[in-house]
N, C-alpha and C positions, 0 to 999 in steps of 0.2 A: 286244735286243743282248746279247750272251753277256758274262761279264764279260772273258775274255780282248779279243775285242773292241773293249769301253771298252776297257781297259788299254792296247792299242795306238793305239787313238787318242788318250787323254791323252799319250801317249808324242809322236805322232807332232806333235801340238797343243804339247805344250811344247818342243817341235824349233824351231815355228814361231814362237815366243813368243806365244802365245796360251794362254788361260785359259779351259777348256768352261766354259760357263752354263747354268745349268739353263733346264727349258721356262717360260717365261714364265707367268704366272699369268693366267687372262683379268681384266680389267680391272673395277670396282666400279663404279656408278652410281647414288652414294643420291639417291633421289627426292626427299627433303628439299633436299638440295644446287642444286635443280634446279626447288626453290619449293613441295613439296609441304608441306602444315602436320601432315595426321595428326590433326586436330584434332576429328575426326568430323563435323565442319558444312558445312567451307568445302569446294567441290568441289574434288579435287583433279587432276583428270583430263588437264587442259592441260598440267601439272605431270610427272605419268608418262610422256605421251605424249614430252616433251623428252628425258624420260631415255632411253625406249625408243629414239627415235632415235640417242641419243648411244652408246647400247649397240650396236645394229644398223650402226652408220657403224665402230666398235671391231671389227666382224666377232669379234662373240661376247663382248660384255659380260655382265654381270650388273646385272639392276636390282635393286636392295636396297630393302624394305622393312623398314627398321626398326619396331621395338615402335610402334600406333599404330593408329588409325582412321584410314582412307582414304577419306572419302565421292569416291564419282565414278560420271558420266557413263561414254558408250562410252568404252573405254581401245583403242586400235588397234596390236593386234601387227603385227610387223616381223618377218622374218628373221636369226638367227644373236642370237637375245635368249634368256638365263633371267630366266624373272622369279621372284624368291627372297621368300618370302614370311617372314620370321624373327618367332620367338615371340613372341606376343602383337601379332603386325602380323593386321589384317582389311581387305579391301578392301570396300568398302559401297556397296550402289546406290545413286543419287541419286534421288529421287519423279520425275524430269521431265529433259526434256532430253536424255536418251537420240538416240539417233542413227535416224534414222527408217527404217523398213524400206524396200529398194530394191523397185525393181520388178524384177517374174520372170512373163515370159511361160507361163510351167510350171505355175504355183502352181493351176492346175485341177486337178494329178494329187495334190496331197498336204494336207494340214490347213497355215494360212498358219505354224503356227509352224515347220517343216520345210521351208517358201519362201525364209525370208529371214532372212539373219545380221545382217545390220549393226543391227538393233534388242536390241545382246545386250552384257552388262558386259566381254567382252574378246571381241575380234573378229580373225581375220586370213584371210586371203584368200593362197592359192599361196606360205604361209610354209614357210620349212624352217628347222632346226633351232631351235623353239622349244621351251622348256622351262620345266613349273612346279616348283619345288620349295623344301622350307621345309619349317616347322609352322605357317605362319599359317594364315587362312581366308580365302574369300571368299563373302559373305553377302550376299546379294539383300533381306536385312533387310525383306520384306515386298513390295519395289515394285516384283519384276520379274514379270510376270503371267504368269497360268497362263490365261490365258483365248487362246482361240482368233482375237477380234477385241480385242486390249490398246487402252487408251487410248492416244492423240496422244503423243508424248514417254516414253511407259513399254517399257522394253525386256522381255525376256521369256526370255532363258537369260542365265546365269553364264556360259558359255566356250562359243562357234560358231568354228570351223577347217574352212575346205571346200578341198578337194584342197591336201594339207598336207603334207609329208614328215619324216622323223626329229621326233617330238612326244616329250615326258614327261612326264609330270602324277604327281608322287610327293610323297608324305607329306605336302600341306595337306589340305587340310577345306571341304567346301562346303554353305554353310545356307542355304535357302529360294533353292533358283535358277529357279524363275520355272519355264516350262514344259518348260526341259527344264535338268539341273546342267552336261552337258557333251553337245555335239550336235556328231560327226566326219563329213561328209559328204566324201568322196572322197580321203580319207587313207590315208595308208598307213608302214611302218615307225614303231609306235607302241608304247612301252611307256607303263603306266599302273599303277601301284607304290605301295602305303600310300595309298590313295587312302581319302578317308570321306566320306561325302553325308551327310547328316541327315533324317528327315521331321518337317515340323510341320504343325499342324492346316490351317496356308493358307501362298500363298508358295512351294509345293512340286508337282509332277508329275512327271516323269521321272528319272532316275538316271543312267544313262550310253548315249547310242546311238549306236550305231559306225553310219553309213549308208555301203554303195558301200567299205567300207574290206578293205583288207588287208595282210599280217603286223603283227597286233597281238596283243600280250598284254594282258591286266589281270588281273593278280593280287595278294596279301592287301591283299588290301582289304575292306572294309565298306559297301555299297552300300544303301541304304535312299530309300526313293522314297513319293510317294499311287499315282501310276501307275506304269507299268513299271519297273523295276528297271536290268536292263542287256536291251538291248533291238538287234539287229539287225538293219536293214532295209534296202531298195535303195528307194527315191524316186526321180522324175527333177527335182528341184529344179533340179541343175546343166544340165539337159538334155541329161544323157546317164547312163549308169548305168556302173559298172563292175563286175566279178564279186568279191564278197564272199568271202575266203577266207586261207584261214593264220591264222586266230584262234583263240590260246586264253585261256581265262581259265580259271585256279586259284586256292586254296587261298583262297578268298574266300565270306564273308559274304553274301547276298543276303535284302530284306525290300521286299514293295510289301506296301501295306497295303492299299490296293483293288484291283489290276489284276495282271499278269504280273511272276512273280521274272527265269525266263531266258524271252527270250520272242526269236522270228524273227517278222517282220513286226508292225504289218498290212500297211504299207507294201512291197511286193516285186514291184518293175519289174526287177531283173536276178538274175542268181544267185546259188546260196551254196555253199560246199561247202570240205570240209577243216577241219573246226571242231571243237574239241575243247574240254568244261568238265569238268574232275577237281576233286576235295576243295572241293566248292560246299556249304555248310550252305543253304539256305534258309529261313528263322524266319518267315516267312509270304507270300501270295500272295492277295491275293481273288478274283483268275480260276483264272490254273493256275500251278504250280510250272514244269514243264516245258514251257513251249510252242511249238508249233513253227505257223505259218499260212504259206499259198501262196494269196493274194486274188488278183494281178496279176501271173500268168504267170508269175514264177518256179520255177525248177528249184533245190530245196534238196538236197543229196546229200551221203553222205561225213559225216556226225555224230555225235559221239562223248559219251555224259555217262558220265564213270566214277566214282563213289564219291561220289554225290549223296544228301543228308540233307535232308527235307524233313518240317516241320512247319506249322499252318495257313496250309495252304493248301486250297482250297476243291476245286479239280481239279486233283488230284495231276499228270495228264499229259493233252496235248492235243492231236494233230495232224491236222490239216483241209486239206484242197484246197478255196478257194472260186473263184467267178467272179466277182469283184467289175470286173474287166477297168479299176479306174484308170491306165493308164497308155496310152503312144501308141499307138496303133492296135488298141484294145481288146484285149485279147488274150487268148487261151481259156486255159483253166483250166490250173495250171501241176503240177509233178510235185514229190514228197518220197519219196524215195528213200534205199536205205542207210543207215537208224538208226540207231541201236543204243545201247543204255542199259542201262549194268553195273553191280551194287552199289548199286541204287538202293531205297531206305528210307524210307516214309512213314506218323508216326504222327500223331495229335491232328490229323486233316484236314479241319478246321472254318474258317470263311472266319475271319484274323485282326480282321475288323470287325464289330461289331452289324450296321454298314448301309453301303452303300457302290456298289457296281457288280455284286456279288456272282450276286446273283441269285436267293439260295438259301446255305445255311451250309453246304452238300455237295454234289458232283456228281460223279458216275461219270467216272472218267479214259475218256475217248475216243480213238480212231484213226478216221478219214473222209475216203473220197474224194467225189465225185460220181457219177451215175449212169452217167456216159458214162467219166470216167479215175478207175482205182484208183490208192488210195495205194499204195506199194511198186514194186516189193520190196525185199527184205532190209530188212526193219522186224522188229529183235530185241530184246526186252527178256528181259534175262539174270540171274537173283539180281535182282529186283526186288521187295521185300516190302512192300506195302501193307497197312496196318491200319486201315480205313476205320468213320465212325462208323456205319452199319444202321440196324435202325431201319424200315424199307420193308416194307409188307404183299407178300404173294405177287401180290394184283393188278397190281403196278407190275410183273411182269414183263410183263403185254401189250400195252406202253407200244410206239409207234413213231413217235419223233422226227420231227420234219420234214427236211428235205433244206438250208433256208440257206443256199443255195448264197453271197447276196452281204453276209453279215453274217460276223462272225468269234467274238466273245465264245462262251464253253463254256455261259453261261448261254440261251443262245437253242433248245438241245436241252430243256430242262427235265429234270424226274428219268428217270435211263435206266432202261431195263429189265432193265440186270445190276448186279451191288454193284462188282463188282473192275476190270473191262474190258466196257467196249462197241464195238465195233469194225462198221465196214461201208464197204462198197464197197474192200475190201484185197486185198494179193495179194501172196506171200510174207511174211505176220504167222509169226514164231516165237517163242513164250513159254515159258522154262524155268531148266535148271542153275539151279534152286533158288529159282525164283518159287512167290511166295505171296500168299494173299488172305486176308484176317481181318476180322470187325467186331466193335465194341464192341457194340455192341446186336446183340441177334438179325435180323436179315435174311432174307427168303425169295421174294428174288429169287434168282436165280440169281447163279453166281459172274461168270462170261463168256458173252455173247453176238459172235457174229460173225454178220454178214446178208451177203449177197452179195459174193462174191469169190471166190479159188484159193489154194489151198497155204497152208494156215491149219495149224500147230503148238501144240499146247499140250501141254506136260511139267509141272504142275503141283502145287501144293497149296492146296485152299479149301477154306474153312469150308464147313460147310453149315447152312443154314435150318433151325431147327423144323419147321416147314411150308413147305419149298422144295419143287417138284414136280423138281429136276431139277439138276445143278450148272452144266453146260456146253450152250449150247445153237448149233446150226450151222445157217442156213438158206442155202439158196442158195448154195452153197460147191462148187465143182468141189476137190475133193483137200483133204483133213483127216485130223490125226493127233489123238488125243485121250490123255493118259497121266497116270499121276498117281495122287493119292488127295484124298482128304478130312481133315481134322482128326483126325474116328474112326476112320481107318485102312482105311477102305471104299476103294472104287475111285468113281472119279468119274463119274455118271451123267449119258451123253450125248444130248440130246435133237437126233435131226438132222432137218431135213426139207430135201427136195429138194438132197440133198447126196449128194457120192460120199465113200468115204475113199481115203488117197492108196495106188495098186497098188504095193507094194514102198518105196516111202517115198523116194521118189527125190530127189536134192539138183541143185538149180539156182544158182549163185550168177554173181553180176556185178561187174565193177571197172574204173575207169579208167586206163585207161596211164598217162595224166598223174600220174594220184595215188598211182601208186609211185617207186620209187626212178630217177632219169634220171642216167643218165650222159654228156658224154661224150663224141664228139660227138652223140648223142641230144639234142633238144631239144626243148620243149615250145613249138605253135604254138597262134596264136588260127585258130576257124574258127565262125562261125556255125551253120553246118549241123553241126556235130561233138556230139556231147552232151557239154551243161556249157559247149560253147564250146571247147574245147581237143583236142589231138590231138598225138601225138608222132613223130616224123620226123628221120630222122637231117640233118644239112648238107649241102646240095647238094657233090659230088663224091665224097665219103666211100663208099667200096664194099669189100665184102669175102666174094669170092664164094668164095675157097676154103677159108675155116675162119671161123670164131665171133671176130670182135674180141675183145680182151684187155677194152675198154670202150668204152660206147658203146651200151648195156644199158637199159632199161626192164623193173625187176624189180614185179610186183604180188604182193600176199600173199593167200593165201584161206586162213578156217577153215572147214575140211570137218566137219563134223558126226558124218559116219556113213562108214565106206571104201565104197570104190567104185571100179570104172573110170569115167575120166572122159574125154566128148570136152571139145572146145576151141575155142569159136567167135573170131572177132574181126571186129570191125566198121571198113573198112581201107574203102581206096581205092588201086588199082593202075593206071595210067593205059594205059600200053605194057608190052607183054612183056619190055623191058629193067630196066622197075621193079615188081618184081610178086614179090619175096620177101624174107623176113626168117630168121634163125637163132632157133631157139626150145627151150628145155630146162625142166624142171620140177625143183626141188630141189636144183641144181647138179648135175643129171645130163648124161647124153648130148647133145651139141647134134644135133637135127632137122634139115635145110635145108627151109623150108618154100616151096618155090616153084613157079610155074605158079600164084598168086592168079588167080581169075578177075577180068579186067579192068572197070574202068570209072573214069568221071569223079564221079561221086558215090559219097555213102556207103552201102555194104554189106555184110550179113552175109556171112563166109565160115568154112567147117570147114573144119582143122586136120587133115594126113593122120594125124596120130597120136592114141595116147590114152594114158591115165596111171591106174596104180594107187595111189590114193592111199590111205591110212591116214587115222581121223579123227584129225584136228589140223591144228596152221598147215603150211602149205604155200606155198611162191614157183612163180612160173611169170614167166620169164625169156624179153622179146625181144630180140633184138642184131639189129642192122645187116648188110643183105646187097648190096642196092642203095636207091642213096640217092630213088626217085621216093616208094619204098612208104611210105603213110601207116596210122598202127596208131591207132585211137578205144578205142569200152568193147570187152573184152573180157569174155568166158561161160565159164564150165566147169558139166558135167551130166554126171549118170550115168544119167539119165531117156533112154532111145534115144528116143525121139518129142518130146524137147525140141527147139522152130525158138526162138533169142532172141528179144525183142523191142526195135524199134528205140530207141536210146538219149531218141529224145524223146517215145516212147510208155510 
């Protein structure tokens, strides 16, 4: 309200004889008041629950913890509750009596602690506006178990919330939370703010895992785990899965001492996409710093790490397609698409444990599909300087991994057969703008291997070997660029077999409607068959067949690499020749009428009667509304003339 505004309504108010009141404070609920002692012994759990009630009936109390130990049993959230933890307050498990795990017909597709919540120190079930916040803690003080089958009475996470809305978890502290500190399954509108995990020798597993969740942030905060860190994954726990997506997390601390710092799956029955981590330090990993898995059909896309600092960690970078098929109706191997990883910096890459799940103190960052689906495309690591420890005779280059289709850990490859990047089964890999490879100790393996795949880029810089036969090596590779130098200034020595290099170096890139800018009446639908699941289509009625709507818009961005003319695929559905066009311009230019789509009821590619000269850099390409049938999925731009796309779930 502007202040003229007030002004005229205290005017108008004291006309009335009345007097404004300010907004109301929401209301206090000390737990003590309520029977709680804080005495560290007595459980206090019956105790909070009264308050949480008395809070939640308030529609939006505050439950106060005062300075104190809180031993207690399940504590069961409620809707429209903060629960306020103040300095020098801890909430403390009790050894027993914990609330027993429900049954879940599902619980085949995932590990039991990822089946069931109600065995966990604060519990809520389809709450919305709950909130943690304070400087206290809450402390599993040893008795919430990390073990996969926990004893009778023993719970096993700190805080479980499944399909949950508006959450906050800011500024307390969580020690030893059993097997997972905080577990979100099918949540969504989450912030997670000053947040701090602790790891100790027992008592402790996972750190933070968003499952099925989306628009969430978690940012500075300090996340420290034994196993995963902050951790991503789509389960079918609830029995049904939703698409993971709008998440980001910044400006945050990450530290597993065994397993994964930022890790996707292993868990991954639905999709992911739109994910963003900036200004992430990582201080160690015993698996990988960066990892990304697809066991169980999922389609991860659209992934963003910018300005990632990563220290022991054992595999700097990890992304895999396996076929582990846990989920309904087994389902084949799933896709990881759209990378990309900027500013990304890795020294002192040694596992952070003597001993642990490791496998090994080192292990070659990997990229891997399977024999039948390639990872990619647009898999780009950009300014990514690894300084890896060496160490490896020249024989370790004729190393060739096994295949793992239904395992996931980095340690199950053993030592690869390049120091920097090992890569196979890929397709659009781009490595450069100021990638590099380095070891402490002398190395003579090579820098990069790639084994079968398409359109493999390297712009680089690597060390080279004493006795290295070679620095980049390419087998099986339809289209490859190789560029760069060495340390000494040489040029980087390519060894290819049964490989082609790419004719004129031609640029293919791909993007989702959905995940650019929607206007409008534009609107973003659900569709099974669409890739990703998603599709954009203006409202039924909505037409505008003799100029480019004012809005109403689906703007995507691409960075072009190299200029070029460019065609224009999109992957559409046009049902009848009444809905069979859209308005289309690249860089706020000319509007196109693109119409006469070749019809059908399913999804298809279709070329773009125009083309575009593009400059390398970021570039928009703009649809607008023409007739309301036409549906717009991923769309392609190429400068490659013998580029056909390929279908958005291939």
């Amino acid at each position: 309200m502007t202040s003229l505004r007030r002004a005229l309504l205290v005017c108008a108010l004291a006309l009335l004889g009345l007097t404004p009141q300010p907004a109301s404070a929401a209301a206090e609920f000390n737990v003590r008041d309520h029977g709680a002692t804080g005495n560290g012994s007595t459980n206090d759990d019956d105790a909070i629950d009264r308050a949480i009630n008395a809070a939640s009936a308030a529609n939006g109390g505050i439950v106060v913890f005062p300075a104190g130990t809180y031993r207690s049993r399940t504590i069961h959230l409620k809707s429209n509750v903060t629960i306020r933890l103040d300095a020098g307050a801890t909430v403390r498990a009790a050894s027993s009596g914990m609330d027993a795990p429900e049954s879940n017909p599902y619980d085949d597709y995932q590990d039991f602690g990822h089946s069931h919540f109600n065995n966990s120190l604060f519990v809520g079930r389809g709450v919305t506006n709950v909130h943690f916040t304070g400087s206290g803690t809450i402390d599993g003080d040893g008795n919430l178990s990390t073990s996969n089958s926990p004893p009778s009475g023993a719970g096993n996470k700190a805080i479980a919330l499944t399909e949950c809305a508006n959450v906050s978890i800011t500024g307390i502290s969580i020690r030893r939370g059993g097997h997972f500190m905080a577990l979100l399954n099918g949540c969504h509108d989450v912030l997670i703010d000053n947040l701090r995990t602790y790891y100790a020798d027992e008592g402790v597993r996972d750190g933070i895992n968003l499952i099925n969740s989306w628009n969430v942030t978690l940012q500075n905060s300090r996340i420290e785990s034994g196993d995963d860190a902050i951790a991503l994954k789509s389960d079918y726990a609830l029995g049904h899965t939703y698409t993971s997506q709008n998440i980001r997390v910044r400006d945050t601390t990450v530290y597993s001492h065994e397993n994964n710092a930022l890790q996707f799956g292993s868990e991954t029955c639905g999709n992911f996409r739109d994910i963003r981590f900036d200004d992430i330090t990582v201080l160690g990993g015993g698996k990988a710093g960066i990892g990304i898995v697809s066991m169980d059909g999922a389609i991860i896309e659209d992934v963003h790490y910018t300005d990632i600092s990563l220290t022991k960690t054992t595999t700097p970078i990890f992304m895999k397609i396996g076929e582990r098929r846990r989920c309904p109706g087994s389902p084949p191997a799933g896709r990881i698409r759209d990378i990309h990883l900027t500013n990304v910096t890795g020294v002192d890459l040694t596992a952070p444990e003597p001993s642990g799940t490791t496998g090994g103190p080192e292990l070659t960052s990997t990229i891997t599909g399977t024999p039948a689906v390639d990872i990619g495309p647009d898999i780009t690591l950009d300014n990514v300087r690894l300084t890896v420890p060496g160490g490896h005779p020249a024989s370790d280059a004729n190393r060739v991994p096994g295949e793992f289709l239904t395992t996931y850990p980095p340690r199950d490859y053993g030592t690869r057969p390049s120091f920097g990047l090992w890569a196979r089964h890929v397709r659009g890999l781009a490595v450069g703008n100021g990638s590099a490879v380095r070891f402490e100790d002398n190395d003579n393996r090579p820098a990069f291997i790639v084994d079968d795949g398409s359109d493999v880029r390297l712009d680089v810089t690597a060390q080279r070997g004493s006795g290295s036969a070679y620095d980049v090596g390419v087998s099986g590779i339809t289209g490859y660029a190789v560029s760069g130098a060495n340390t000494s200034g040489g040029t980087l020595r390519v060894r290819a077999t049964d490989s082609t290099p790419i004719p004129g170096d031609p640029v293919s890139l791909y993007g989702e409607a959905e995940s650019g800018t929607v206007t409008a009446p534009m609107q973003t639908l659900q569709d099974p068959a669409a890739s990703g699941g998603s599709y954009v289509s203006v409202a039924p009625g909505s037409n505008s067949k003799t100029a480019a709507p004012a809005t109403g818009h689906a703007t995507l961005s691409f960075a072009v690499p190299r200029a070029g003319t460019f065609t224009v695929w999109a992957r559409v559905i046009a049902a009848t020749d009444g809905d069979d066009s859209f308005w289309v311009r690249s860089d706020g230019g000319t509007w196109s009428n693109w119409n006469g789509i070749p019809l059908g009821t399913s999804w298809h590619w279709a070329r773009l009667p125009v083309t575009y000269a593009l400059s390398a850099g970021d570039h928009t390409l703009t649809f607008a509304y023409r007739e309301d049938g036409a549906r717009l999925d991923r769309v392609a731009i190429s400068n490659d003339p013998a580029f056909i796309p390929s279908d958005g779930t291939s």
